[in-house]
Phi, psi and omega in degrees: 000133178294144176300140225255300181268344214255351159299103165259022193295297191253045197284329160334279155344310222278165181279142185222123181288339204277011151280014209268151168237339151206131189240229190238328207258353177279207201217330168280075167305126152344122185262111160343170149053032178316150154205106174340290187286334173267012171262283230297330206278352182288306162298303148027267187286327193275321188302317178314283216308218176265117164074129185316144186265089172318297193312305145009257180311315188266005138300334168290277212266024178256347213238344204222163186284163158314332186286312192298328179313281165357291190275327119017285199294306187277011173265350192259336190265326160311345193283303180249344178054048146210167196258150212289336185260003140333305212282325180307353195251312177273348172272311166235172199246184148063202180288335205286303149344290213268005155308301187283323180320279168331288197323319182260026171205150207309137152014258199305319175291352193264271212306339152295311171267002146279008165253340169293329198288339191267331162283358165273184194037196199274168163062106179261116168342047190314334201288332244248253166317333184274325187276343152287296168339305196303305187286320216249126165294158199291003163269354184243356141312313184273338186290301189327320185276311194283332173303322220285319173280347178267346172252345177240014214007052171230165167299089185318328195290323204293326210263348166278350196253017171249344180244021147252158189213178181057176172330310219279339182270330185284344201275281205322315186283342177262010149248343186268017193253342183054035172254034185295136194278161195249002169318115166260023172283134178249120163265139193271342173289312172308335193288298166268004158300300182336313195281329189278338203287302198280333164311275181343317202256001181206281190300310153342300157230193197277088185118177197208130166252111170300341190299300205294328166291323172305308180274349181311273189304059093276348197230321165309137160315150149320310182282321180313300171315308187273356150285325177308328175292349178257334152321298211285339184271344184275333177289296214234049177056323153281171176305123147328293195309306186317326174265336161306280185316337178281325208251001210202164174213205184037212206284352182242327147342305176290320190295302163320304182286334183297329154311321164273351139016278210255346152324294185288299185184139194313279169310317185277348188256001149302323210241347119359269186263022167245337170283322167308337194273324181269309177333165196052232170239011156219164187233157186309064163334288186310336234229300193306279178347318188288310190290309171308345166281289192285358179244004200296304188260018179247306203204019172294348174282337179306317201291298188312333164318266170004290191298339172284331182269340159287335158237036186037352180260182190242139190323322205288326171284326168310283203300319169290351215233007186221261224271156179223192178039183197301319182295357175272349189260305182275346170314317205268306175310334188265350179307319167104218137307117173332142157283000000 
């Protein structure tokens, strides 16, 4: 299996999906020849008839943009005076539900209500949460936040600082403000004061100050950030990550290392956590479904590129070979074509 992290040759350099919100790289496309109204009456007749049409439904909604969904949805609500993801609900069950359920509803509100969702009950999902924060650019940070006040009227920061503590609630809450700076300008003197700051702060000495690290990676551009990583390897013969993960444990560990992560690349910290969701004996149903929804139209042909080189098989055989029946179909339809 190819090495997961430890390549800087071309990190600088290299295309980065997280600013991205929809690109050239998704596996899900715009349908030609659209019609709003003849989808909605289609989806319909399959949810109606005697027993739910599966194929239907995840041929419609694996085949159309997020936009086209959108507008689905509200020619289905004209139609019928419910909304499709009422009738999705009352129709179908299970991971398979809550696939078309993603499908039919916008980004930022689907990425909202999985951060409410990591928030509920005893006990808050971090895996959750580090991994939209982590991942999500600050526009797509600030949509998120504005669905969060707008269906619950609070302040998302307000309502993460009451289910979180510590370094790991300060990381968290200064990505979740979605002020990270967007320069795509690199100063290369800052890249290395930066790199030594963070050196100073973990390998250097006794004890590790998590702040300095905290405010660096939280607060720096991307392209900044991905010159600091090559800096910090030329100071101190290892990876950043590597030196996280040595200095630091729990939830700001995770948080950090996804980040830099995400940092190195997008697409390979996806291809990732889609291989963790599937591996052992049972599989992350919620962790795919999120991922496979939400990356569909920005960089899943990356991811799948990735997830091949890195474990040498292609996403599209994993996913057949871990999941069956229709939720195994639409999993596979947003996958795209065997690599």
């Amino acid at each position: 299996m190819a090495s997961l992290w430890d390549d800087l040759d071309s990190l600088v350099n290299s295309p980065s999906s997280f600013e991205s919100t929809t690109g050239e790289r998704g596996t899900i496309k715009p349908k030609a020849d659209f019609d709003a109204g003849d989808d909605a009456v289609a989806l319909r007749k399959a949810i109606e008839g005697l027993g739910t049409k599966d194929k239907v439904l995840i041929d419609i909604l694996t085949h159309r943009s997020s936009a086209q969904r959108q507008l689905i949805c509200e020619a289905y609500l004209g139609a019928t005076g419910r909304t499709l993801v009422e009738d999705l609900k009352g129709d179908t069950s299970g991971d398979f539900e809550e696939l078309l359920v993603a499908l039919a509803t916008p980004p930022a509100v689907y990425d909202c209500h999985e951060v409410m969702r990591a928030m509920e009950g005893a006990g808050t999902k971090d895996s959750v949460l580090i991994e939209i924060f982590a991942s999500r650019s600050n526009q797509q940070i600030k949509a998120l936040s504005d669905v969060y006040l707008e269906e619950t009227e609070k302040m998302l920061t307000l309502d993460l600082k009451s289910e979180v503590s510590g370094d790991f609630s300060n990381a968290l809450l200064l990505l979740a403000e979605g002020k990270r700076d967007d320069n795509t300008a690199v100063d290369a003197d800052k890249a290395k004061e930066d790199a030594k700051t963070l050196y100073d702060a973990g390998e250097k000495k006794w004890g590790t100050d998590e702040s300095a690290f905290v405010d660096i990676l939280c607060h720096r551009s991307i392209p900044q950030l991905r010159q600091t990583l090559v800096e910090y390897k030329n100071i101190s013969g290892k990876t950043l990550q590597h030196s996280i993960e040595g200095e630091m444990s729990g939830e700001l560990e995770e948080l950090l290392v996804a980040i830099v992560k995400c940092v190195k690349s997008v697409p390979a910290f996806f291809a990732e956590r889609l291989y963790e969701s599937m591996k052992g004996g049972g599989t992350d149903e919620s962790t795919l479904n999120r991922i496979m929804v939400g990356r569909s139209e920005i960089d899943m042909l990356d991811i799948r590129a990735e997830f091949k080189k890195l474990y040498e098989y292609s996403l599209h055989s994993a996913i057949e070979s871990d999941l069956s029946d229709s939720l195994g179909e639409c999993v596979t339809a947003i996958c795209g074509g065997e690599d």
